[in-house]
N, C-alpha and C positions, 0 to 999 in steps of 0.2 A: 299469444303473440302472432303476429302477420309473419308469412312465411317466409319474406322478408328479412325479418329482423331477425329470423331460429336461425336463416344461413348467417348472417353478418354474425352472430354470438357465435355459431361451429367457426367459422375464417377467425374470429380473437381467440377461439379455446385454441384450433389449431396452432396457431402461430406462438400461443404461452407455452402449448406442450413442447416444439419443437425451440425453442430459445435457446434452449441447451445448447443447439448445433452449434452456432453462433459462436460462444464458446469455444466448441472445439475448431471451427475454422481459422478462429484469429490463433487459438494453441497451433493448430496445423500452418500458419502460413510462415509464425517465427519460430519453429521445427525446421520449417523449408528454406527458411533463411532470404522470404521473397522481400520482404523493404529492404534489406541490407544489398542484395541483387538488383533493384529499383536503382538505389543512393549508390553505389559504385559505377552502375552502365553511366551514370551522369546526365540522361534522358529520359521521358518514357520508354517501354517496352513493348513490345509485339508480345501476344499467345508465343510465335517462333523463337524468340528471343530468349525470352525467360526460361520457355522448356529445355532451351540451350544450355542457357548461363547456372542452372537448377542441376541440370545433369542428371535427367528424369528419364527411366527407360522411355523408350518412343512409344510404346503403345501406350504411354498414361497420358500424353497429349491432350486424352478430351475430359479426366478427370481434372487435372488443370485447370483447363477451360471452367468446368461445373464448379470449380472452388472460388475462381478468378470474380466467376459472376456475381456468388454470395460474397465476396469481400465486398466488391464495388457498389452491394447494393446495399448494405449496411454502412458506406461509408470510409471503411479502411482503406479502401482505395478507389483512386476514381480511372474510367475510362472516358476515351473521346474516339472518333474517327479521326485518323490520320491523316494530314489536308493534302501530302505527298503524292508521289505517283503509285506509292503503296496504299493502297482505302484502308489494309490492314487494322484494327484497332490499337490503341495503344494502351497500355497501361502504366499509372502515376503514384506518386505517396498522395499523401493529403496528412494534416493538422495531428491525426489517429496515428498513421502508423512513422509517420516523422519520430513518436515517442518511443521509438523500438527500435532504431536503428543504431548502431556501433559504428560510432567516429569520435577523432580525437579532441579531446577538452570538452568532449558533450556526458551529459548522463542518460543511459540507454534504460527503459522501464522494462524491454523484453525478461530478464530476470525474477522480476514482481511477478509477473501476468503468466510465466511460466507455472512458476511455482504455487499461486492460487488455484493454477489449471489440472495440477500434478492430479496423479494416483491419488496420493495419502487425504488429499483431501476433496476430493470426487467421491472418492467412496464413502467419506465420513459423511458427505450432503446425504446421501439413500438410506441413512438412519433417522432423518428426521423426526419421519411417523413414528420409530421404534422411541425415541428418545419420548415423546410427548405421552407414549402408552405407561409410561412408568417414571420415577424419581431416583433411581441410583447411578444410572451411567449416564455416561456424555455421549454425545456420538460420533467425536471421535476414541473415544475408548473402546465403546463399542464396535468402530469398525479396524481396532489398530491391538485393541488388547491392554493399552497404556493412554495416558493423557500424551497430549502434542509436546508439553514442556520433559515429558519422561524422555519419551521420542527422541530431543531435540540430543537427549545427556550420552542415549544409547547409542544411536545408530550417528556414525559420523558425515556420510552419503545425505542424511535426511539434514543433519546440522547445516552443512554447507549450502545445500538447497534454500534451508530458511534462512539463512545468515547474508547470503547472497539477493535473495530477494528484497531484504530488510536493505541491507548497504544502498540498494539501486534506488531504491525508493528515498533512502536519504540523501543518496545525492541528486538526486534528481530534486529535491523540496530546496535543498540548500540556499539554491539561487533565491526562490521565493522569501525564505523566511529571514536572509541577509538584508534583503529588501529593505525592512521593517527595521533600520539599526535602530528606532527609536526604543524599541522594546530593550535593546542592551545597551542605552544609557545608561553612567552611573556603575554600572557591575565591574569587577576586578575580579573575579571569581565564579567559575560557572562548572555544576558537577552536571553531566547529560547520563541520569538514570537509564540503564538498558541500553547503552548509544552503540554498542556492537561495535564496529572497525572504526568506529570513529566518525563519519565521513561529516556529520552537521557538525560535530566539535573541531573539526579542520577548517568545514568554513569558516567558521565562527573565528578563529583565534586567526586566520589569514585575513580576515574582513576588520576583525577588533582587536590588533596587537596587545593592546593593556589586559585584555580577559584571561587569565591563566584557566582553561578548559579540562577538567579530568573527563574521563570516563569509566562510569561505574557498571560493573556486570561479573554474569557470572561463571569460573573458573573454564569451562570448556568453550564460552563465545571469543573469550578474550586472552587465551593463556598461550597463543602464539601468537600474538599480536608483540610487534617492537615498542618498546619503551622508552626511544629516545627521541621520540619523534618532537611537532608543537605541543602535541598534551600530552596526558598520563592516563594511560591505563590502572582501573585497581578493581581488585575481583572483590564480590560480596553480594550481601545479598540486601535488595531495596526495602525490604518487611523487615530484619533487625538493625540495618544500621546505614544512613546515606554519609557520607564524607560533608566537612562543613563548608555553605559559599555564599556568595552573594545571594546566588539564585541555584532554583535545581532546573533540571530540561528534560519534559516528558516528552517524546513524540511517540505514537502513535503505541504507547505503555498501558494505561490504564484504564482502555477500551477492552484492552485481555483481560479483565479481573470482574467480577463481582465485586457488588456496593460498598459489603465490608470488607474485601478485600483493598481495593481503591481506598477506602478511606485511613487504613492501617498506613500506606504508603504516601500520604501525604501528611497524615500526622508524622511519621520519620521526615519526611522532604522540610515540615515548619520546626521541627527539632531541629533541622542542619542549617535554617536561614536567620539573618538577624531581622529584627522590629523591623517595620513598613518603614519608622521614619530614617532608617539607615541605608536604606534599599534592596530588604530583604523581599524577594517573591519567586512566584515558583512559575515557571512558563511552561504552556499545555500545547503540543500541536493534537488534537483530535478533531472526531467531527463533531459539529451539535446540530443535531436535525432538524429541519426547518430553518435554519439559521440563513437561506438562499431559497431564492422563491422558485427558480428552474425547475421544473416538471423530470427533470433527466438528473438534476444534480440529489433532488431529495427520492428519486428511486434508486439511484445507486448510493446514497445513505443508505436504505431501509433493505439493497439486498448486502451490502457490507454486515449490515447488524444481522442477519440470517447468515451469514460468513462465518460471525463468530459465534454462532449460536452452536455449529456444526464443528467449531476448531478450538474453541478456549470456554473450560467449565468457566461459567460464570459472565463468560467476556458479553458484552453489549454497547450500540449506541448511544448516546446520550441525549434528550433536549436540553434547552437551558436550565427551567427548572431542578432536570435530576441532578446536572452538573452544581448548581448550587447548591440543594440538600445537602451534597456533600461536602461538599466546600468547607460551609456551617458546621456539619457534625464533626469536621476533621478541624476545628478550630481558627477558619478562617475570616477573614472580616469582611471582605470585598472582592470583587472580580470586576475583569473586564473582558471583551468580545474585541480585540486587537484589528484582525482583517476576517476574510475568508480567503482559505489556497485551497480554489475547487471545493472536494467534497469537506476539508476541512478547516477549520480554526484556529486560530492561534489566541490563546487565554492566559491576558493575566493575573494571576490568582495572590491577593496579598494578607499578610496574616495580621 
């Protein structure tokens, strides 16, 4: 190669190696609680400003600054020159970090992004190569001592973490997948497998008064959860037994599992639903890959499925294809590809 082109490959290797940062900058900025300080001042912000409003020892002023730059240049936040008597720069939200801030009637995704960020599962990604040298552990087993779903039963610190991530992220889809009421035409009856606090089965029943909404899971996700609410909580488990409805409602469930794991749980899901021509079907939010031609939307597919490579034995993305294999093996007759929400789909599966 022309020497040329050896530096351009060293500037992409470096930049692959260093990605990671990235990561931990967007972790460090909602630590720091900077969109949230953005969205209250009600302006942009000055360097001065923030390190005010942050309540940052003084001498970390020019770390700030070094973090300020890599947010803005990835995009989480933009800067401008001030057109005031101050030239100062300013600093703004943008589309990114709008989805992280905490105000009310909105759904905040900082909780998600947290929690993908955590310890428990940082450390699981630096077993990859160990996982791939052999066949018996996972890696997060290997880096925890327990699978994630042991984890979740043990330690209550860790439960709330994932439970809290999971919630934010359903309410934050909500909006999206209300959208679409076409999909819960017809249903009087809807169990939302794995639904945790609830938060899609609350849209759902405040969006479609006729849908009586359970949710189905397991005794420590949902055993202080209230019961008197629009739906019903019932504990169990989705591998022996799903409660019966119109429809069942996976979101973002059977991407955790392995093929014949998945397909156990949908042959229960076409157990609990009536015939196609009554209006039995089982509705999927997951990704399916390729499914969006964006260069950005199908890399964060493929490092999602390296996510779960590192946090759920067996867990994986799907293309269309594999999503049908299963389908089929699990006794289904048909599908459909409803929308896309970002990286993922909304599927509906009929038997």
């Amino acid at each position: 190669m022309e020497n040329r082109d050896v530096l351009n490959a060293e500037v992409e290797l470096w930049n692959q190696t260093f990605s990671f940062l990235k990561s931990m900058t967007l972790k460090c900025a909602i630590e720091l609680d900077i969109p949230n300080a953005i969205h209250n001042h009600g302006q942009p912000m000055t360097l001065f400003e923030l390190h005010d409003a942050l309540s940052l020892p003084i001498n970390n002023k020019p770390y700030l600054w070094r973090l300020l730059r890599v947010l803005t240049h990835v995009g989480f936040l933009s800067v401008r020159q001030n057109t005031g008597m101050d030239t100062e720069p300013v600093y703004d939200l943008t589309p990114i970090s709008r989805l992280v801030i905490n105000k009310p009637n909105s759904s905040s995704l900082s909780p998600f992004v947290l929690a993908m960020l955590d310890f428990y599962f940082v450390k699981s990604s630096l077993h990859l190569g160990d996982r791939l040298k052999q066949d018996k552990l996972e890696t997060f087993e290997m880096a925890h001592g327990c699978t994630l779903w042991e984890l979740t039963g043990q330690s209550p610190q860790f439960n709330t973490l994932f439970s809290d991530a999971m919630a934010s992220d359903s309410s934050y889809l909500s909006d999206f997948i209300i959208k679409h009421g076409n999909v819960f035409q017809g249903i009087s009856s809807l169990v939302d497998v794995g639904g945790g606090s609830g938060s899609v089965s609350m849209a759902i029943s405040k969006a479609f008064p006729n849908i009586q909404c359970t949710v189905l899971d397991l005794p420590h996700v949902i055993g202080h959860l209230p019961a008197d609410g629009l739906i019903k909580f019932v504990s169990g488990d989705m591998f022996s037994n799903i409660p019966p409805a119109d429809a069942i409602f996976l979101k973002f469930i059977l991407h955790d599992w392995a093929n014949e794991d998945c397909i156990k749980i949908l042959q229960r899901c076409k157990e609990a639903i009536p015939p196609r021509h009554a209006g039995g079907k089982v509705i999927i939010v997951d990704a399916v890959i390729g499914s969006v031609s964006s260069s950005t939307c199908r890399e964060s597919q493929l490092l999602f499925d390296m996510m779960m490579m590192t946090a759920c034995p067996g867990g994986r993305e799907r293309d269309e294809d594999e999503w049908w294999n299963m389908f089929k093996e699990a006794g289904f007759s048909s599908y459909r590809i409803t929308a896309n929400l970002g990286i993922r789909s909304l599927i509906e599966v009929y038997p």
